[in-house]
C-alpha positions in Angstrom: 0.0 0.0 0.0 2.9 2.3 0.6 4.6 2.1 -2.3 1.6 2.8 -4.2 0.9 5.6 -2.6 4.3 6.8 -2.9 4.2 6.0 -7.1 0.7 7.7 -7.1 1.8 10.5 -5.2 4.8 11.4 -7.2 3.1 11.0 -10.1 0.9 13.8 -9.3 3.1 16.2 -7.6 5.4 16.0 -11.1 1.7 16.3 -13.0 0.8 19.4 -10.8 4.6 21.2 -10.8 4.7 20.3 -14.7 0.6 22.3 -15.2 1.7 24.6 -13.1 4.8 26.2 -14.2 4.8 28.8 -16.8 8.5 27.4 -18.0 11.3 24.9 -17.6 12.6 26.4 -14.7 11.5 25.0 -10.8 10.8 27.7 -8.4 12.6 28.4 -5.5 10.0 30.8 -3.4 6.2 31.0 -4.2 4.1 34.4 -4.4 0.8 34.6 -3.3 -1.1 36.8 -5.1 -4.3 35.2 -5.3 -6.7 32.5 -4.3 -5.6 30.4 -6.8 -1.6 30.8 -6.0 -2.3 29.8 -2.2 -4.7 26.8 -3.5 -1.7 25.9 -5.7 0.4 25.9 -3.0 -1.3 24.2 -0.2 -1.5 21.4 -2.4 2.6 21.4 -2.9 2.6 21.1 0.6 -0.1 18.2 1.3 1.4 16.2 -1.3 4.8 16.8 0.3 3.7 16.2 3.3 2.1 12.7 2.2 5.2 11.8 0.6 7.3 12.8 3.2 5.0 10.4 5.7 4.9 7.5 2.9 9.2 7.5 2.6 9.2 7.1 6.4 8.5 3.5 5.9 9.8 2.8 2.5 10.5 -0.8 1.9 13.7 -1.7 1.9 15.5 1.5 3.5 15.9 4.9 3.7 15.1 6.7 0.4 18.0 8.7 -0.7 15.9 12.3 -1.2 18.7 14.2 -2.6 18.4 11.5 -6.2 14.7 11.8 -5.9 14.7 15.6 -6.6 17.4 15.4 -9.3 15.4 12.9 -10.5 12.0 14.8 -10.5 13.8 18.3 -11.5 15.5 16.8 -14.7 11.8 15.4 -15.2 10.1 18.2 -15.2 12.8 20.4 -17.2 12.5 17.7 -19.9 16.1 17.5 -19.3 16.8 14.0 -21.1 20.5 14.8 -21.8 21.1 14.1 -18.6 18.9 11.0 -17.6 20.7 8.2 -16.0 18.1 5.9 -16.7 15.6 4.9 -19.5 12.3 6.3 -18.6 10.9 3.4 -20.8 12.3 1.4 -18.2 11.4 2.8 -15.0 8.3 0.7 -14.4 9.5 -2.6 -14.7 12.7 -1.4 -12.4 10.5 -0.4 -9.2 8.1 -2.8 -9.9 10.8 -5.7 -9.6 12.7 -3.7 -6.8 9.4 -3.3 -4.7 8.7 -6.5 -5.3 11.9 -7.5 -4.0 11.9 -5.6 -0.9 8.3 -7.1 0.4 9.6 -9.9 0.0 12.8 -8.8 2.2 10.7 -7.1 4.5 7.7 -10.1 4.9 10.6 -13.1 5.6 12.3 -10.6 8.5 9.0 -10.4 9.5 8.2 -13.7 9.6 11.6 -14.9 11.4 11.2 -12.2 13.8 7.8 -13.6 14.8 9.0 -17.2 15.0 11.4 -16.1 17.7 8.3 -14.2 19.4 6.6 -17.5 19.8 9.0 -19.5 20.1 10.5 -17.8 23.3 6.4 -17.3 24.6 5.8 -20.8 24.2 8.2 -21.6 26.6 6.6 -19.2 29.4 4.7 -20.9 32.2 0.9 -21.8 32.1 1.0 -21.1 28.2 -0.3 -23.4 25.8 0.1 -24.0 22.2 -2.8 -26.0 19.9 -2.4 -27.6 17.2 -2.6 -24.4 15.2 -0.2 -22.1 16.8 -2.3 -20.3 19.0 -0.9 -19.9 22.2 -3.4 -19.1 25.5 -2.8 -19.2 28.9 -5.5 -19.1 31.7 -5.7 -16.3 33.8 -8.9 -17.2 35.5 -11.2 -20.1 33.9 -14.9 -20.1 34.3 -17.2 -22.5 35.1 -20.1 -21.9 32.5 -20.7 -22.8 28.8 -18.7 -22.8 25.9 -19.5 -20.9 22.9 -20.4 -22.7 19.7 -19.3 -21.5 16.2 -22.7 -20.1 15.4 -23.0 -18.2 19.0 -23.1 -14.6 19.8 -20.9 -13.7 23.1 -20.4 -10.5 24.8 -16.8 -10.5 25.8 -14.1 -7.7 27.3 -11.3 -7.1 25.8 -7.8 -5.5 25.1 -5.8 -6.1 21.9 -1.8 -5.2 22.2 0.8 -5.7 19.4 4.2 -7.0 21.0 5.4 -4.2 20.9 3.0 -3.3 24.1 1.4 -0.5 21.8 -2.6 -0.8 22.6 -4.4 -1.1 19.4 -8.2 -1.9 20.4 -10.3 -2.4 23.9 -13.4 -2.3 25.3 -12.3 -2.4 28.6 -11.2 1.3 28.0 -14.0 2.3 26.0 -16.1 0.9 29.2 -18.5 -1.1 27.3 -18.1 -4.9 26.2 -18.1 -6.1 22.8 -20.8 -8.4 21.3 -20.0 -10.6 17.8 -20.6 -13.8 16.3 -18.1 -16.5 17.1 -17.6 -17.4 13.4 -17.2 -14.1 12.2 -14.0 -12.7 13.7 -10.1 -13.3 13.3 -9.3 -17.5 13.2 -7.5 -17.3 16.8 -10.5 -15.6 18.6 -12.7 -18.1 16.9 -10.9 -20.7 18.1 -10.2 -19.8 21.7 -13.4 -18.7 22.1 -14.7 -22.1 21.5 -12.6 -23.6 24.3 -13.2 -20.8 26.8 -16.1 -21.2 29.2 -18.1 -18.1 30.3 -16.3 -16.4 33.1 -12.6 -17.1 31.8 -10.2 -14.9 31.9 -7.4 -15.9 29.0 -4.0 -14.1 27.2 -4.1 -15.0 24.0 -0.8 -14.7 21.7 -2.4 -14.9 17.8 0.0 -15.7 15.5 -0.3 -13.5 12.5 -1.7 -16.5 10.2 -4.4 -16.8 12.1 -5.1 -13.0 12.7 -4.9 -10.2 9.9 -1.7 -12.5 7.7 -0.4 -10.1 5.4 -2.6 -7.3 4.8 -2.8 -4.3 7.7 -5.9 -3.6 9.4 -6.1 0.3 10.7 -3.5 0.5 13.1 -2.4 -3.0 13.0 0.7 -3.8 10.4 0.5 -6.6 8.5 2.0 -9.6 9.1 1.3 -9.1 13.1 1.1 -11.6 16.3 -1.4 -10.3 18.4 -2.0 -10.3 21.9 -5.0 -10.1 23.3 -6.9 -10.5 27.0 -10.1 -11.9 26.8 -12.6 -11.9 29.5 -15.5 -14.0 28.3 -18.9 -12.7 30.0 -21.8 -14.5 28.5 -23.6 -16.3 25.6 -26.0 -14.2 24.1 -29.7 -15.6 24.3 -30.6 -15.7 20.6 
């Protein structure tokens, strides 16, 4: 998603500058004459900005901003002469280094998660099932358990490892209420083994949570950790 939005907003920063400019030459200080000059210019700075934000995470490293504005400038001049590259080529060359670097990026991932679990795993009262999911009991209830095709009203708190709080209804004071079958694969399945009035922690690996796509906050390819109080079956 990044580097999309980086292509995308590149493109159209070079597409506005190019519309915009009465010659070959790139200003160096804008005047403000009218309504249209400080509309012109506001959006030179959000698309700035969003670049700015989007290179923060760039895949693969640091982008090297000095080469990107000789880059954009000899662009915009039409300066050819002094191309380093064949524009004809350009496309295929970030396509294949992006896809490259996700690759890079989604196998550090995946290693650093293994040593997550791994080390977890080996913490006392934790259990792993045959899936990967890792619980451990915190208090266990004496009631039901929830069947696939059950609603529950649970309280919860959702951490990455990291510590960083990305959900909870224990701070938003009111508990949550879903279908068993219609959330992330680990909640599904621990809710199943839970009886009403546990109390578990719940490390999800990132298989059976989000995978490789983010969700809001949550990047992808994330373990997740959540506490999991489950209050009741809801009477249908």
């Amino acid at each position: 998603m990044k580097k999309r939005n980086f292509i995308l907003g590149s493109a159209l920063f070079a597409g506005l500058a190019l519309s915009s400019c009465s010659d070959s030459a790139v200003p160096s200080t804008a005047k403000l004459a009218n309504e249209m000059d400080s509309v012109s210019y506001a959006l030179g700075l959000n698309i700035g900005a969003d670049l700015s934000k989007n290179m923060e995470n760039f895949p693969g490293g640091s982008v090297n901003k000095d080469a990107m504005i000789v880059g954009l400038v000899q662009a915009l001049k039409g300066d050819s002469a002094n191309y380093k590259m064949n524009p004809n080529d350009i496309q295929e060359f970030l396509q294949t280094y992006f896809q490259r670097a996700s690759e890079e990026e989604r196998m550090k991932a995946q290693l650093k998660n293994e040593e997550f679990l791994s080390e977890n795993k080996k913490k006392d009262g934790v259990v792993v099932t045959e899936s990967g999911l890792q619980y451990k009991v915190i208090t266990q209830g004496t009631g039901a358990k929830p069947k696939a095709e059950d609603v529950v009203r649970v309280h919860y708190t959702g951490k990455l490892t990291d510590g960083t709080v990305f959900d909870s209804s224990v701070q938003r004071g009111e508990p949550a209420e879903f279908p068993v079958n219609q959330v992330i694969p680990g909640w599904t399945e621990a809710l199943q083994l839970m009886p009403i009035g546990s109390k578990w922690e719940l490390t999800i690996p990132a298989k059976l949570g989000y995978g490789e796509r983010p969700a809001g906050p949550i990047p992808a390819n994330s373990i997740l950790q959540f506490e999991v109080e489950l209050l009741d079956i809801v009477k249908k």
